[in-house]
C-alpha positions as CSV (number, residue, x, y, z in Angstrom):
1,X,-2.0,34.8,-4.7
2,X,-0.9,34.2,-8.6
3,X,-0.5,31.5,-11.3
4,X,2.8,30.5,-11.4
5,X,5.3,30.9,-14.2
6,X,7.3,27.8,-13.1
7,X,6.6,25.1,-11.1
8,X,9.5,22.0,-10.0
9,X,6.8,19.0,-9.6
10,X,8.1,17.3,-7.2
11,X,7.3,20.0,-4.7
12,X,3.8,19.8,-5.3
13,X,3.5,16.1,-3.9
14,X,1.0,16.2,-1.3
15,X,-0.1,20.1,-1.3
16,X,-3.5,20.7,-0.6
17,X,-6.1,21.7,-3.2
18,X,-8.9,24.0,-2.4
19,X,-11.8,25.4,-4.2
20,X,-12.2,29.7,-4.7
21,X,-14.2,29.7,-0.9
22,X,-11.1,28.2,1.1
23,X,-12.7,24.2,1.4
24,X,-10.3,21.8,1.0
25,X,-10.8,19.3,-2.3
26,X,-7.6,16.8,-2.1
27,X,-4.4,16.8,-2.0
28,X,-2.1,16.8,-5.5
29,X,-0.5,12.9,-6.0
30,X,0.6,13.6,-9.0
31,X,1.2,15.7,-12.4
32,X,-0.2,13.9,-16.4
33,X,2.0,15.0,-18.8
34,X,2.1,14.3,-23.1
35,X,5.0,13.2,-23.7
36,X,5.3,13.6,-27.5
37,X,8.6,12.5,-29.6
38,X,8.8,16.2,-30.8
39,X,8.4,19.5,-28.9
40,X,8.6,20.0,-25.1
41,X,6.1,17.8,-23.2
42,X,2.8,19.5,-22.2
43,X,1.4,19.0,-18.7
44,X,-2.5,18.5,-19.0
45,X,-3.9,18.5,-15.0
46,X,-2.8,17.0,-11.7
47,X,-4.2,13.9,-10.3
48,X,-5.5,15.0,-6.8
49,X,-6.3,12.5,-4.1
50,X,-9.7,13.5,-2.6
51,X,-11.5,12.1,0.3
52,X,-12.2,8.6,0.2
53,X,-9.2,7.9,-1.0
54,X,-10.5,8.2,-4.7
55,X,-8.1,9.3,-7.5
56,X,-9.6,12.0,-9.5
57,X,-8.1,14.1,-13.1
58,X,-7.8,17.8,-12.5
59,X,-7.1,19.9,-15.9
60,X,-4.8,22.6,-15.6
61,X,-7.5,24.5,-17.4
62,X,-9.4,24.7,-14.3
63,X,-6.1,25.7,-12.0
64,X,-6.7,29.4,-10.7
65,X,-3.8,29.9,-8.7
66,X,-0.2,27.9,-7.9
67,X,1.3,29.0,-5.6
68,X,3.7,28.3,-1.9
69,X,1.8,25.4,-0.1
70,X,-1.7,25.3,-2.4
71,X,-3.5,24.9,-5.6
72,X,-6.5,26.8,-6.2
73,X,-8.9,25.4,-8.0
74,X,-12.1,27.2,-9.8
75,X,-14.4,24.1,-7.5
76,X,-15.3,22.2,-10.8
77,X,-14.3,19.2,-10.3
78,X,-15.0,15.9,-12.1
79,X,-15.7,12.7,-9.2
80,X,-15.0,9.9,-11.9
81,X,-12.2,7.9,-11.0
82,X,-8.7,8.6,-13.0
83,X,-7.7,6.1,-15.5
84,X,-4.9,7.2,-16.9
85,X,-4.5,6.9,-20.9
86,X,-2.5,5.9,-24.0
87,X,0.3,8.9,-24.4
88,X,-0.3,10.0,-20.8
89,X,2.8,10.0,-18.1
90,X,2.7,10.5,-14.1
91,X,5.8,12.5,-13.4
92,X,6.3,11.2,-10.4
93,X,5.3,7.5,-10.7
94,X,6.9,7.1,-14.2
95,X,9.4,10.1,-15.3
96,X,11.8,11.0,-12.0
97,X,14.4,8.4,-11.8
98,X,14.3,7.9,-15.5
99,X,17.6,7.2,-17.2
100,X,18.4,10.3,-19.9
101,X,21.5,11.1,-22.4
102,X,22.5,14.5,-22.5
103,X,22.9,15.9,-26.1
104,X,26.1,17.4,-25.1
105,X,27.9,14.2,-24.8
106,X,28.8,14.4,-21.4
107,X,27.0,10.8,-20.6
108,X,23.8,9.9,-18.6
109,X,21.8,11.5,-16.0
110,X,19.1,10.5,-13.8
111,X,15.9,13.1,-13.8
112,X,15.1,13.6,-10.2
113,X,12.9,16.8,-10.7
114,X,11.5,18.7,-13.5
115,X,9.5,21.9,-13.9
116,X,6.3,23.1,-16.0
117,X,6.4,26.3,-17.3
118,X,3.0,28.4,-18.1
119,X,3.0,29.5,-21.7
120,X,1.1,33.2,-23.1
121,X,-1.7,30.8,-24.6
122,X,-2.2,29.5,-21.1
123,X,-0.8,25.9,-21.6
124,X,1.8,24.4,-19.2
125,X,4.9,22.7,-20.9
126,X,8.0,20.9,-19.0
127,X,10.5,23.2,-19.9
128,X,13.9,22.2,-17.5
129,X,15.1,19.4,-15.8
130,X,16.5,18.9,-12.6
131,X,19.4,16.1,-13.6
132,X,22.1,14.1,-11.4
133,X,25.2,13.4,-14.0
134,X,25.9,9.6,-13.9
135,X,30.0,9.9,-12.8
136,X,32.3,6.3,-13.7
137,X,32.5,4.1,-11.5
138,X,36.4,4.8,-11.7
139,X,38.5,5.2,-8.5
140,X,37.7,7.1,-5.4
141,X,35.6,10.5,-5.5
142,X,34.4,12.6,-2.8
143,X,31.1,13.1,-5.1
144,X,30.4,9.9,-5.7
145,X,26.6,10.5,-6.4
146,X,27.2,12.4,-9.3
147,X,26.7,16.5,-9.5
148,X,23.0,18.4,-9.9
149,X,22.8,20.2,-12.6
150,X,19.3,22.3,-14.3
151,X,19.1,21.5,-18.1
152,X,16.4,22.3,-21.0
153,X,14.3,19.5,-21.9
154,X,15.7,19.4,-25.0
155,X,19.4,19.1,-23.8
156,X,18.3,15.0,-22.9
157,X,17.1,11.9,-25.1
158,X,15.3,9.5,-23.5
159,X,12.8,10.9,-21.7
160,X,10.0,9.7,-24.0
161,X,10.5,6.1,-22.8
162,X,13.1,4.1,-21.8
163,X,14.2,0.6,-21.9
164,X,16.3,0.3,-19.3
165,X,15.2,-0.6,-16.0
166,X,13.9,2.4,-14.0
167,X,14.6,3.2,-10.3
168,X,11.7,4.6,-7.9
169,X,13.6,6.5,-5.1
170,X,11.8,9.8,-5.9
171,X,8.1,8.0,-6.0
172,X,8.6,6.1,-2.9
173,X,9.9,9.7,-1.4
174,X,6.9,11.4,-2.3
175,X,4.9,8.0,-0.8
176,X,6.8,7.7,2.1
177,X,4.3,8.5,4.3
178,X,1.0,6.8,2.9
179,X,-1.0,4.1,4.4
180,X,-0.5,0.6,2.8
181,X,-3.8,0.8,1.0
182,X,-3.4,3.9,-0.3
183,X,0.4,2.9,-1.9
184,X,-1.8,-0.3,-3.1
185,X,-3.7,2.1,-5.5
186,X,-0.7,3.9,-6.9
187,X,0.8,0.6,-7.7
188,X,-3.0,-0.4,-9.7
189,X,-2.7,3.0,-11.7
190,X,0.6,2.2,-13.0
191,X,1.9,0.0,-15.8
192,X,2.4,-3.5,-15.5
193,X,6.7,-2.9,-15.7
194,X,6.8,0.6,-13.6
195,X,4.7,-1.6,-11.0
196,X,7.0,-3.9,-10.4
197,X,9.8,-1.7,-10.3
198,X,8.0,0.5,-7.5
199,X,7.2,-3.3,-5.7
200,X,10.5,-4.2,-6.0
201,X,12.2,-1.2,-4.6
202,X,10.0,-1.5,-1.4
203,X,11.5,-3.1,1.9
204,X,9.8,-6.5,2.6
205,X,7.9,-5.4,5.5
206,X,6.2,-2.4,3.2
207,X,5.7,-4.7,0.2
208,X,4.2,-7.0,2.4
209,X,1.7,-4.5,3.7
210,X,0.6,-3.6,0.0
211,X,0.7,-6.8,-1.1
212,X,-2.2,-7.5,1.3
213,X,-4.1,-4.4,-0.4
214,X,-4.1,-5.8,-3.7
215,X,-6.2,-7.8,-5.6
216,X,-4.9,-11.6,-5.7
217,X,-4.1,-11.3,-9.5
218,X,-1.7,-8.3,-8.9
219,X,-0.4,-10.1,-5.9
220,X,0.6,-13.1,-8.1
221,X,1.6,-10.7,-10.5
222,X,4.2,-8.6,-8.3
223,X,5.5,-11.9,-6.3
224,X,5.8,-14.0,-9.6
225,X,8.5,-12.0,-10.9
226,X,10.9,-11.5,-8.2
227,X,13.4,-13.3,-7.2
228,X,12.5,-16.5,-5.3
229,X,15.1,-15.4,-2.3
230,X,13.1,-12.2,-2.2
231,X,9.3,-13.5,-2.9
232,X,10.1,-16.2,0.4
233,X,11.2,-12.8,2.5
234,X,8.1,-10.6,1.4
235,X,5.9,-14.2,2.5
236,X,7.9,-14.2,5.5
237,X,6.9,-10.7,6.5
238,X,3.1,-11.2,5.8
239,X,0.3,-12.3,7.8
240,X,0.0,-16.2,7.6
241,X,-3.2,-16.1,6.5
242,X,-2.7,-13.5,3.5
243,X,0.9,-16.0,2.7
244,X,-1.5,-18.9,2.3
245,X,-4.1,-17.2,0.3
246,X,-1.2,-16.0,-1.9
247,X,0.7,-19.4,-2.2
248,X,-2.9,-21.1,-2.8
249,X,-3.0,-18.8,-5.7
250,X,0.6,-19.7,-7.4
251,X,0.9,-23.0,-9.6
252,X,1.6,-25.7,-6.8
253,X,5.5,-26.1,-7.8
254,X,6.4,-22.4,-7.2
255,X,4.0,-22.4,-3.7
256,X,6.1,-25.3,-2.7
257,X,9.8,-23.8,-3.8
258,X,8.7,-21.0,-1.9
259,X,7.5,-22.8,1.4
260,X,10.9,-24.3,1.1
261,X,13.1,-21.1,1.0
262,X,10.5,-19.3,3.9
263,X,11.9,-18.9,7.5
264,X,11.1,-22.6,9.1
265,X,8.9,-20.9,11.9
266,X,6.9,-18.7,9.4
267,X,6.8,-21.7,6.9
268,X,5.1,-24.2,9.9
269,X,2.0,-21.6,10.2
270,X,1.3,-21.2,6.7
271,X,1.8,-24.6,5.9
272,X,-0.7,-25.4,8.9
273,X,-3.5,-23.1,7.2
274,X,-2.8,-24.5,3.9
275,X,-4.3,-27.4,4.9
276,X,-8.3,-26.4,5.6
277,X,-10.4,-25.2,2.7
278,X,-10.6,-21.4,2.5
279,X,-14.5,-21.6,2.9
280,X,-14.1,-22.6,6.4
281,X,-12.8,-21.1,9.4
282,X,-9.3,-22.6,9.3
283,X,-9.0,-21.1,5.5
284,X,-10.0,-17.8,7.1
285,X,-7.7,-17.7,10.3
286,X,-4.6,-16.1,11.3
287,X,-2.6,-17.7,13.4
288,X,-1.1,-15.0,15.4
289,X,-3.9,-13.2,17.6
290,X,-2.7,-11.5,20.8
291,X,-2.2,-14.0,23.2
292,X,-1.1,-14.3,26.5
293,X,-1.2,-16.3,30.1
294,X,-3.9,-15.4,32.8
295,X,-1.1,-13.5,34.5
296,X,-0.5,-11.0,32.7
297,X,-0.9,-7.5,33.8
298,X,-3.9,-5.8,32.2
299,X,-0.5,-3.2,31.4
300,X,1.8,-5.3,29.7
301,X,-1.7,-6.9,27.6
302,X,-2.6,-3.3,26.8
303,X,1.2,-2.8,25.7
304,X,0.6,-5.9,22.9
305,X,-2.4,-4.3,21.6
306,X,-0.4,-1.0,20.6
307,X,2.1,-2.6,18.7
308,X,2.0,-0.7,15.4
309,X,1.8,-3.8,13.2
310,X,-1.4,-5.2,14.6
311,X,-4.8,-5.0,12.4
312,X,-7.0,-3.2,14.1
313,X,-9.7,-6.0,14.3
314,X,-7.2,-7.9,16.6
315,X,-6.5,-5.4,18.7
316,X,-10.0,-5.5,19.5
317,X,-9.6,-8.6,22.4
318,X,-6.6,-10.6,24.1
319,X,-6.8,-14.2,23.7
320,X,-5.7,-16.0,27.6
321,X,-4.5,-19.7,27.2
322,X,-2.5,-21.9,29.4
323,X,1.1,-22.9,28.0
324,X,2.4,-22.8,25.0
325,X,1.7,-19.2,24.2
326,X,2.0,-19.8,20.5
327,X,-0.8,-21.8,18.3
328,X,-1.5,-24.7,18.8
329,X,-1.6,-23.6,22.4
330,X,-2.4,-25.2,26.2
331,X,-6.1,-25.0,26.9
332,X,-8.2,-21.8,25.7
333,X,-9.2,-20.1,29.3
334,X,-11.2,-17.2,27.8
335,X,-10.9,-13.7,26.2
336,X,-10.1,-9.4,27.9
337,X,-11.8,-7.4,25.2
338,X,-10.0,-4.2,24.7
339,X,-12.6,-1.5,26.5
340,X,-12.4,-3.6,29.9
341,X,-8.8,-3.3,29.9
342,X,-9.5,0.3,29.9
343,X,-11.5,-0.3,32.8
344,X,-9.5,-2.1,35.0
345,X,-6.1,-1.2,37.0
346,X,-2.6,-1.5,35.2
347,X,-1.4,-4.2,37.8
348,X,-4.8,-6.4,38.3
349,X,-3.6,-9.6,36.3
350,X,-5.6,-10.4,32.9
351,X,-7.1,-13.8,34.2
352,X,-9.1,-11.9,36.8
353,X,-11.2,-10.4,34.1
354,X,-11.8,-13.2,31.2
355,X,-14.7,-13.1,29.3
356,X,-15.3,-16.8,29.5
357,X,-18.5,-16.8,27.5
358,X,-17.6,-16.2,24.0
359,X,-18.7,-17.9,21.0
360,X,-15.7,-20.2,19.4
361,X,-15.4,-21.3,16.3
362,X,-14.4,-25.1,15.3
363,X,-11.4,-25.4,12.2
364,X,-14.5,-26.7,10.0
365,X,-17.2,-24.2,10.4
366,X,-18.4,-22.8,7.3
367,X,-17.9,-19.4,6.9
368,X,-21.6,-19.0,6.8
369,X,-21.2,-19.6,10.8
370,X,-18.2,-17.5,11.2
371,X,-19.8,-13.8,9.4
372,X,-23.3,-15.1,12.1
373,X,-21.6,-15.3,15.2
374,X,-19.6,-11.8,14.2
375,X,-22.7,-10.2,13.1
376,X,-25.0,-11.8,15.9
377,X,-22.7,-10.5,19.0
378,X,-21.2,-7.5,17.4
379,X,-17.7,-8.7,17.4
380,X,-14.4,-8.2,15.5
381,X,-12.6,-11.5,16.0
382,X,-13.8,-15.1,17.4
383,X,-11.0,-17.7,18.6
384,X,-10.8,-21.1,16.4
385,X,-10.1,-24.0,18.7
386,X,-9.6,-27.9,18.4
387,X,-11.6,-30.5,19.9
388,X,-9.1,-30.3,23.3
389,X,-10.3,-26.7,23.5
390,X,-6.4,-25.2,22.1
391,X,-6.4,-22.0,20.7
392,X,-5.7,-22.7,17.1
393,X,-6.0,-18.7,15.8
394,X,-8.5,-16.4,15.3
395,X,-10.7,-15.3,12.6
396,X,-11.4,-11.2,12.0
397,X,-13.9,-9.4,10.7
398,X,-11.5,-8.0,8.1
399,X,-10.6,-11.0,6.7
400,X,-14.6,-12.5,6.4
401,X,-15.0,-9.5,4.3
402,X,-12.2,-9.9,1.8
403,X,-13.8,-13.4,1.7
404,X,-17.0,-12.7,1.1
405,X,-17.3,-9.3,-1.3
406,X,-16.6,-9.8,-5.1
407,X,-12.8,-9.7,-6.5
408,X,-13.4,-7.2,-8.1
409,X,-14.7,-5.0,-5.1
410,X,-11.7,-2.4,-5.2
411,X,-12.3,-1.4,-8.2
412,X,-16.1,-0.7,-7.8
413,X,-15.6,1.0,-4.5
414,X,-16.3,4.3,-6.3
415,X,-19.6,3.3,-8.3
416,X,-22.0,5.3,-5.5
417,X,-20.1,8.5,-6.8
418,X,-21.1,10.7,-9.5
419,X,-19.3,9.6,-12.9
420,X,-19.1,12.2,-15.6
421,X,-16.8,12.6,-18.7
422,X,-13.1,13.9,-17.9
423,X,-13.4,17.9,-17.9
């Protein structure tokens, strides 16, 4: 192994770090540069992603070795959580995709790669960019996205900051494969405009997945400033219960412009939660448990609990009603939790098995009620049902938690850990 001479950042998205005995630290999320409005910008460390999901600042001064497919590290690392500072770039959340001029006068490019170079003195400087030449939008060309070229830093302007609105195709590359949570933190650690750049290059169905990640004043934040065609979509896509909580959040005017431009269907269930106070089980509820008739086979029921897009928490128990399937629904007949579904043969129908006894919940019950009868029978969801006994949704244990634990609670997740200056 050796210390690299050159690296292209871009490829180091998601190697693995390890310390000098072969244990894995983290994986590399990203590289802090200076960015300084004379010389070549100097890379200072990498921010590494380390178990937990916790953010952390690496210095370059404690890199040992660069080289294909790992970092090596000299094992000192500091557990403080990174907050990144005045002067301080990510590469990849804030510099690829940035607009440049070349100095030649051949136009604009966009920077979708650039390399650090290590200097005799030991520091690490961006010394070339990886650039795609803007071409006019003149006519027909068979290279319509522009050519590649490799250029010196200081062949551009422009890459100290920018005014003009920023794309966040190589970010969202490098992320592609991240849970929704975890793209919820890299959206915190960047600036309030990057941020919504990043949210607003997201497809609805993955904005709507971080959305439900953040805090409600980033949430607000993010949907505030798109376009209302584009906020009602992202609503659309969310859970009804996290669309509620979000609207419930927005001045009343906006919540109900929004409502208004929302799919009619998706609209009717928020709109139906909006109505109970969010201390109660109604405020709490999601309207779109698992449900099914008492004839189901135990494998089509176990088919609906793999769908992808299912919190875990519901996946944990099939609701069995009598028509209509969808809330309000016919008479609540009982519950198949998940591990006697495992038990049971694929073609024995799902109302041979119902767990009839289960605790419900009524629309008014105090949340106090609802986190005692999850915590009292060990369970991950209870059914809400009206006074005719109709399935009216279900409340999870992931959503009494969110309730319950301080708004601020994602950003002391870390405070157990070890905090000691930046290294």
């Amino acid at each position: 192994m050796s210390v690299a001479t050159r690296v292209f950042v871009a490829r180091l998205a998601g190697t693995q770090v390890f310390d000098p005995i072969g244990d894995e630290v983290g994986r590399v999320r990203d590289v802090l540069v200076l960015v300084r409005a004379k010389g070549a910008p100097r890379a200072v460390g990498l921010v590494v992603e380390v178990p937990g999901r916790r953010r952390v600042f690496l210095p370059l001064t404690r890199v040992t070795s660069i080289d294909t497919g790992q970092v090596i590290s000299t094992g000192l690392v500091n557990m403080r959580r990174f907050e990144q500072r005045a002067m301080e770039s990510l590469v990849l959340g804030e510099l690829l995709d940035r607009t440049v001029t070349l100095t030649d006068g051949s136009g604009e490019a966009t920077v979708e790669d650039l390399s650090i170079s290590r200097q005799r003195n030991g520091d690490w400087l961006v010394d070339q960019l990886f650039v795609r030449r803007r071409r006019p939008s003149k006519g027909l060309s068979l290279r319509r996205r522009g050519e590649t070229l490799v250029v010196a830093v200081d062949a551009v302007t422009g890459l100290a900051g920018s005014t003009q609105e920023q794309a966040a195709t190589k970010l969202l590359e490098a992320y592609e494969d991240m849970r929704p949570a975890d793209l919820a933190d890299v959206l915190r650690e960047l600036g309030e405009v990057r941020r919504l750049e990043v949210a607003s290059a997201l497809d609805d169905e993955r904005l709507a997945d971080v959305l439900e990640e953040l805090p409600e004043d980033d949430q607000v934040g993010i949907l505030s400033r798109l376009e209302s065609d584009r906020a009602a979509d992202v609503l659309d896509a969310m859970q009804p219960d996290d669309a509620a909580d979000l609207l419930n959040e927005l001045p009343q005017e906006q919540a109900a412009r929004l409502l208004e431009l929302m799919e009619p269907e998706e609209a009717k269930d928020v709109r139906r939660l909006l109505v109970y106070d969010e201390d109660t089980a109604g405020g709490l509820m999601t309207t779109e448990p698992v449900i099914l008739g008492p004839e189901t086979t135990i494998a089509t029921a176990l088919a609906q609990i793999r769908r992808q897009d299912l919190p875990p928490a519901l996946a944990s128990m099939v609701f069995v009603v009598r028509p209509p399937l969808e809330t309000p629904t016919g008479r609540l007949l009982g519950v198949v939790h998940f591990q006697r579904l495992l038990r049971e043969p694929p073609h024995a129908s799902i109302g041979s098995i119902l767990d009839t006894d289960l605790e419900w919940l009524t629309p008014d019950a105090p949340v106090g009620r609802v986190t005692r009868l999850l915590a009292a029978y060990d369970l991950l969801a209870l059914p809400v049902i009206d006074t005719e006994k109709r399935l009216l949704g279900a409340v999870s244990v992931d959503d009494v938690l969110d309730h319950i634990l301080p708004d601020d609670w994602r950003e002391h997740i870390d405070e157990d850990l070890e905090e000691v200056p930046r290294g």
